[in-house]
C-alpha positions in Angstrom: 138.3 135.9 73.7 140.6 133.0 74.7 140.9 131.8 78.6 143.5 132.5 80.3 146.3 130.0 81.3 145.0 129.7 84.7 141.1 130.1 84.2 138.0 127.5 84.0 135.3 127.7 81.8 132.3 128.8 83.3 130.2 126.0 82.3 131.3 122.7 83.6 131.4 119.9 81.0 129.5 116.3 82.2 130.0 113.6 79.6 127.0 111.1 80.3 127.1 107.5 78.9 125.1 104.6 77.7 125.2 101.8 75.7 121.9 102.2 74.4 121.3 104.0 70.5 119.4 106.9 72.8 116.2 106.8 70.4 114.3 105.4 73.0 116.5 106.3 76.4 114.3 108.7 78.1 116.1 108.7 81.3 119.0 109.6 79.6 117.6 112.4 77.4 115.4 113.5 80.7 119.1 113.6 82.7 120.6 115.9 79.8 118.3 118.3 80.0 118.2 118.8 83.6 121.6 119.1 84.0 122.0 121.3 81.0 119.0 123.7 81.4 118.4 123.9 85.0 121.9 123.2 86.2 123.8 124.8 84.1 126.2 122.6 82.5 127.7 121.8 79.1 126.7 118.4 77.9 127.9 115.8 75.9 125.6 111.8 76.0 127.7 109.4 74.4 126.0 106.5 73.5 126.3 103.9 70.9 125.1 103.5 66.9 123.6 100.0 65.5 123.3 99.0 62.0 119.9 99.3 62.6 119.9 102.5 64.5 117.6 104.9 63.1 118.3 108.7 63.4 118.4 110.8 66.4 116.0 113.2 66.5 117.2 117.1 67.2 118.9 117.4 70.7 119.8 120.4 72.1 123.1 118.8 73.7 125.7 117.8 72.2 125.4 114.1 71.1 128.2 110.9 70.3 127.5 107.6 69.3 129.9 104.8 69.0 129.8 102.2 65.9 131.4 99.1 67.0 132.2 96.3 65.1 130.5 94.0 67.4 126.9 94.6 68.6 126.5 92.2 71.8 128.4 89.9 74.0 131.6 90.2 75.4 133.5 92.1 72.4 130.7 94.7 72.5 131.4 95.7 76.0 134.8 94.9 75.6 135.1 97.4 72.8 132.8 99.8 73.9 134.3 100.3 77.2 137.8 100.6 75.2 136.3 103.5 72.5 134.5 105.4 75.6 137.8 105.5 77.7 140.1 106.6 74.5 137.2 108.9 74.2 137.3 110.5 77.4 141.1 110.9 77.7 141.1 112.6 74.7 138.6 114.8 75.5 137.9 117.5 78.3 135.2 117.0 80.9 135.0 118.1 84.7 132.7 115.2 86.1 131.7 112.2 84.1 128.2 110.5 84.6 128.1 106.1 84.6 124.7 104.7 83.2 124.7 101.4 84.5 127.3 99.1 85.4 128.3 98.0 81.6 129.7 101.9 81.3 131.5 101.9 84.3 135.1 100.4 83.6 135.9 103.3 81.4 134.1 106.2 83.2 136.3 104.8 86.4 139.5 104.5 84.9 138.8 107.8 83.0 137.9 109.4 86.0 140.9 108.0 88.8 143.5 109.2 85.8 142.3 112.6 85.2 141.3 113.5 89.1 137.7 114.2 88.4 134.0 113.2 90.2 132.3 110.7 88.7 128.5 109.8 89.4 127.0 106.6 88.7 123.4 105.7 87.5 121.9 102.3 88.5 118.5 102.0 86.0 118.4 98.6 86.7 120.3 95.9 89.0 122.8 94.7 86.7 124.0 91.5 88.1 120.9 90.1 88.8 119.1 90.6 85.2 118.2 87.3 83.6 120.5 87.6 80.6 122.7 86.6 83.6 121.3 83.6 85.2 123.1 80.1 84.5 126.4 82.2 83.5 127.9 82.0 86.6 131.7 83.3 85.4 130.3 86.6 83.4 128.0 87.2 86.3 131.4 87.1 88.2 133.1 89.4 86.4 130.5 92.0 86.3 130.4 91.6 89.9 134.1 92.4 90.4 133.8 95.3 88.3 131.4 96.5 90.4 132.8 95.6 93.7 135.9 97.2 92.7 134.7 100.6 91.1 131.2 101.5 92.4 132.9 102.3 95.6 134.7 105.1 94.0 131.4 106.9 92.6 131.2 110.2 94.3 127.4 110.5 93.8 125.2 106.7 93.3 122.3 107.7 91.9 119.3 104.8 91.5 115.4 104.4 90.1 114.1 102.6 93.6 114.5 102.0 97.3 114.8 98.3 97.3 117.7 99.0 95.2 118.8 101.5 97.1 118.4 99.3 100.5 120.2 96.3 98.3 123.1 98.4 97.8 123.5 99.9 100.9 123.6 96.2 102.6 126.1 95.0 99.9 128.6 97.7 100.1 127.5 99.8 102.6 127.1 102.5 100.0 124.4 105.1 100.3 122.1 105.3 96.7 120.0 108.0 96.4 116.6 107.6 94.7 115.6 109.3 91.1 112.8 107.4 90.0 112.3 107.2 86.0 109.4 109.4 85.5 108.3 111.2 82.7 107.6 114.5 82.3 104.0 115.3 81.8 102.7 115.5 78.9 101.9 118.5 76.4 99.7 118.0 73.5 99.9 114.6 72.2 99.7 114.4 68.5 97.3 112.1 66.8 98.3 109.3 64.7 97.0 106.8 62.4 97.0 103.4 63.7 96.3 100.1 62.0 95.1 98.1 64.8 92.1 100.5 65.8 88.5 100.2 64.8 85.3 98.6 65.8 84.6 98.5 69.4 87.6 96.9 70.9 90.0 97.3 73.4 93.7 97.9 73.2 96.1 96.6 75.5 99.3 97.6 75.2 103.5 96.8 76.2 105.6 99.5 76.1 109.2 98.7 76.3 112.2 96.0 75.6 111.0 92.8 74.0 113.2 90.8 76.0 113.4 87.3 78.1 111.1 87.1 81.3 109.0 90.3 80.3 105.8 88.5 80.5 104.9 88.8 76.8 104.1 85.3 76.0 102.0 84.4 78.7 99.6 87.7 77.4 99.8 86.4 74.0 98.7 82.9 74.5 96.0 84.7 76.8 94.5 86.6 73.4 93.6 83.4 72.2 91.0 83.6 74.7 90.2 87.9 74.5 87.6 88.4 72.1 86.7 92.3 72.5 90.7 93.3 72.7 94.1 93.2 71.1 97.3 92.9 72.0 100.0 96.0 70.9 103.7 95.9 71.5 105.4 98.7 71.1 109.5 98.2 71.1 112.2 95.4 70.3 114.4 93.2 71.2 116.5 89.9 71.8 113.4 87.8 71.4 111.1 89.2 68.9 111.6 86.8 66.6 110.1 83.9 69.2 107.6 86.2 70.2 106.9 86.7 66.4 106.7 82.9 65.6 104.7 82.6 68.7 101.8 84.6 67.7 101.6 83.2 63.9 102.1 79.7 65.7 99.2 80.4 68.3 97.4 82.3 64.8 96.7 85.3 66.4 97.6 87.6 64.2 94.7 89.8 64.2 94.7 90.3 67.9 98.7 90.9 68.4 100.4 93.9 66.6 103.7 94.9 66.7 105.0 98.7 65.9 109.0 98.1 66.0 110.8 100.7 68.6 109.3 103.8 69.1 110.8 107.5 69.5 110.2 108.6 73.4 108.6 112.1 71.6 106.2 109.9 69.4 105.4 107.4 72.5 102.4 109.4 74.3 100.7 109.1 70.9 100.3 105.6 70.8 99.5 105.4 74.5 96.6 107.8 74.1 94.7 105.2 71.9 95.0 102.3 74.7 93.2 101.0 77.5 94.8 99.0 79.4 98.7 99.1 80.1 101.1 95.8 81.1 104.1 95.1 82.5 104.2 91.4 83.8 107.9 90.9 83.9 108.6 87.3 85.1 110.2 86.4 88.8 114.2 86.0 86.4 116.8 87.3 89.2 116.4 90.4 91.5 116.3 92.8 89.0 113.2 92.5 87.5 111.5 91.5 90.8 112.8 94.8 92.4 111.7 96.5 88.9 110.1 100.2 88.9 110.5 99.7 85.4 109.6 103.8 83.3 106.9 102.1 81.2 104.5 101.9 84.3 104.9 105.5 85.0 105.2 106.5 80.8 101.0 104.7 81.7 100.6 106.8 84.3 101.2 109.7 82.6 99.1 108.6 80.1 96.1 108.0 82.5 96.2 104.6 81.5 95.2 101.9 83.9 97.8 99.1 84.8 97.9 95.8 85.0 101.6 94.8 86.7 103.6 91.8 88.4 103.0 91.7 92.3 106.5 92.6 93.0 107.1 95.0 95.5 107.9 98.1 94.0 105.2 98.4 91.6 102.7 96.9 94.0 103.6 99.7 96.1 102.3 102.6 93.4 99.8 100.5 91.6 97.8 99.5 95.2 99.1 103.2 97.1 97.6 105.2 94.5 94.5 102.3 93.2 95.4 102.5 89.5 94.9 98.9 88.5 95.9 96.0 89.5 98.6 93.1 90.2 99.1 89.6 89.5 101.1 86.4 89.8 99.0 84.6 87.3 100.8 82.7 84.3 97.4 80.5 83.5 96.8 82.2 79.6 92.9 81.6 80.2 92.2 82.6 84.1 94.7 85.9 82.5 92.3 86.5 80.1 89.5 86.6 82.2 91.4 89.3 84.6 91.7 91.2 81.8 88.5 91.4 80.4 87.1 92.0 83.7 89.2 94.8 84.1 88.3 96.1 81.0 84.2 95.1 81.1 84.0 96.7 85.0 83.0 100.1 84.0 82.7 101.6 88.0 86.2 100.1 88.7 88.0 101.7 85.8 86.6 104.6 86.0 87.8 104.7 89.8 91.4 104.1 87.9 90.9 107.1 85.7 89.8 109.3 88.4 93.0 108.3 90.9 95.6 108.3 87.6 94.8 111.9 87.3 96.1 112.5 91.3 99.5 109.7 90.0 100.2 111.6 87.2 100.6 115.2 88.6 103.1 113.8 91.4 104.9 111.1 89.6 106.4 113.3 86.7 110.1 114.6 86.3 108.8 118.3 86.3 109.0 117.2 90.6 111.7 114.3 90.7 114.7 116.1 89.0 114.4 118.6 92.5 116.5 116.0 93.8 118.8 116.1 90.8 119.2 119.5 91.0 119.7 120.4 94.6 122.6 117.2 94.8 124.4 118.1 91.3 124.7 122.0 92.4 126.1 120.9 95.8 128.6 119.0 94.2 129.5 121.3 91.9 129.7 124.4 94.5 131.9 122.4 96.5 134.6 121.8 94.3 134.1 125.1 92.4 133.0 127.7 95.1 
């Protein structure tokens, strides 16, 4: 039966954004579901479609994804920021949801025009990502954008405290903390991989194959590692140097690379590792205030760490003893951390034992509370 003139629909309608392709955007697909299964809304992600993009899997929202003509730079946001806003005006939604500060100009506009909330969702600290460094004027502009519209956010949502405190003494704006946890893990199907066999460890990257992610330095390091190999698992703006590097270095039978990987197939290939990395270099604030999701997608895998001494992941690797940290950029004294980390039976078994204690509190099943308790008190007071 048709509404009447003067009813709302029961359901309130969130339209969530990203410029990601949303195979591998956990955090998004982790958001959805929340707000669509335990809070009761109707949900639409809008995200974006490469050339390259490979098929979504089934979702059970509803799902968009932009093709643009450009793919990076400043036409893609440009454009994409243009499509999302036509896309919103033309559509009906009662609060809209900002991943990051390259969706915000169109969820802001979108949102002022048509008199509804808008929340906003920091994963990362834009400005201060090294894609940014030496580019003074498009730092600039990003940083007006966000001086000018993050403001207006009715909620701030972000993945850490120092981000959170960074924020706050910027803008005086209070962010509330939703780390990017996983949900724990059912029952993790096997698969074949290539790189197993004989007696050797895997260590393994999980994540974007981008600039300042520490991925060289481990590389050049396996010319050294005997008893282990390298696996990255993702893509990204440098794969091709990262390529080159390993033929160049001839290490080909220690480094292997899978290409992106779906989040659902993910705990698969992180069940046959050892060791997990994430070494992300000291390139602008973001990455050294990083609490980057593929620390805790190891966690959840029981696998033990080995991350940058930055404060945020110092603070979970060291709180709960799950591996270890590390400034280290030498590719031989590297090696030799690793191996000892893999060769000291006692000490990673101690990292097993305590990953078990990480991984039942550091899972989504107990962060999306928070979610939940602040997106129902939004909604209950505008629509009592």
């Amino acid at each position: 039966m048709a509404l009447a003139m003067n009813e709302r629909p029961t359901r309130r309608k969130i339209v969530l954004s990203v410029t990601s392709d949303l195979v591998s955007d956990y955090r998004v697909h982790r958001t959805a579901l929340t707000l669509q299964q335990k809070c009761g809304m109707e949900v639409v992600v809008v995200g974006r479609k490469l050339r390259t993009s490979p098929p979504l899997s089934p979702r059970p929202y509803a799902v968009c994804r932009l093709s643009l003509p450009a793919e990076k730079g400043f036409l893609f946001y440009a454009g994409y920021n243009i499509v999302l806003f036509l896309y919103l005006m033309f559509n009906r939604f009662d609060l809209l949801w900002a991943n990051d500060l390259d969706t915000l100009p169109a969820n802001y506009l979108a949102a002022k025009l048509k008199r509804k909330k808008l929340i906003v969702d920091y994963h990362e600290l834009f400005t201060g990502v090294p894609e940014l460094t030496g580019r003074d004027k498009v730092r600039w502009i990003w940083q007006w954008f966000e001086r000018s519209m993050l403001p207006a956010a009715d909620v701030f949502f972000t993945v850490n405290q120092s981000i959170a405190a960074y924020y706050q003494k910027l803008y005086g704006l209070k962010a509330e903390v939703l780390r990017n946890v996983p949900y724990r893990p059912g029952e993790v199907p096997e698969v074949v991989l290539p790189w197993l066999g004989g007696d050797k460890k895997v260590i393994i990257y999980q994540g974007v194959v981008n600039v300042g992610r520490g991925l060289e330095k481990v590389i050049r390091a396996m010319s050294y590692l005997e008893n282990a190999v390298f696996v990255i698992v993702g893509d990204g703006d440098v794969m091709d140097s990262v390529v080159a590097l390993v033929k160049e270095l001839k290490v080909e039978e220690r480094v292997f690379f899978t290409g992106r990987v779906p989040f659902e197939t993910l705990p698969s290939y992180l069940k046959k590792a050892h060791l997990g990395i994430s070494l992300e270099e000291k390139m602008g604030e973001s990455y050294f205030y990083a609490l980057p999701n593929k620390l805790f997608a190891y966690i959840q895998a029981e696998l033990p760490v080995l991350v940058s001494d930055f404060p945020e992941m110092k603070a979970i690797v060291e709180g709960y003893d799950i591996g270890r940290t590390t400034l280290e950029n030498d590719p031989q004294r590297l090696a030799g951390l690793l191996d000892g980390m893999l060769r000291d039976v006692n000490e990673y078994e101690r990292w097993k034992r305590n990953l078990k204690k990480a991984a039942r509190e550091l899972c989504w099943e107990n962060e999306e509370q928070k979610l939940i308790d602040r997106m129902q008190g939004l909604v209950a007071k505008d629509w009592p």
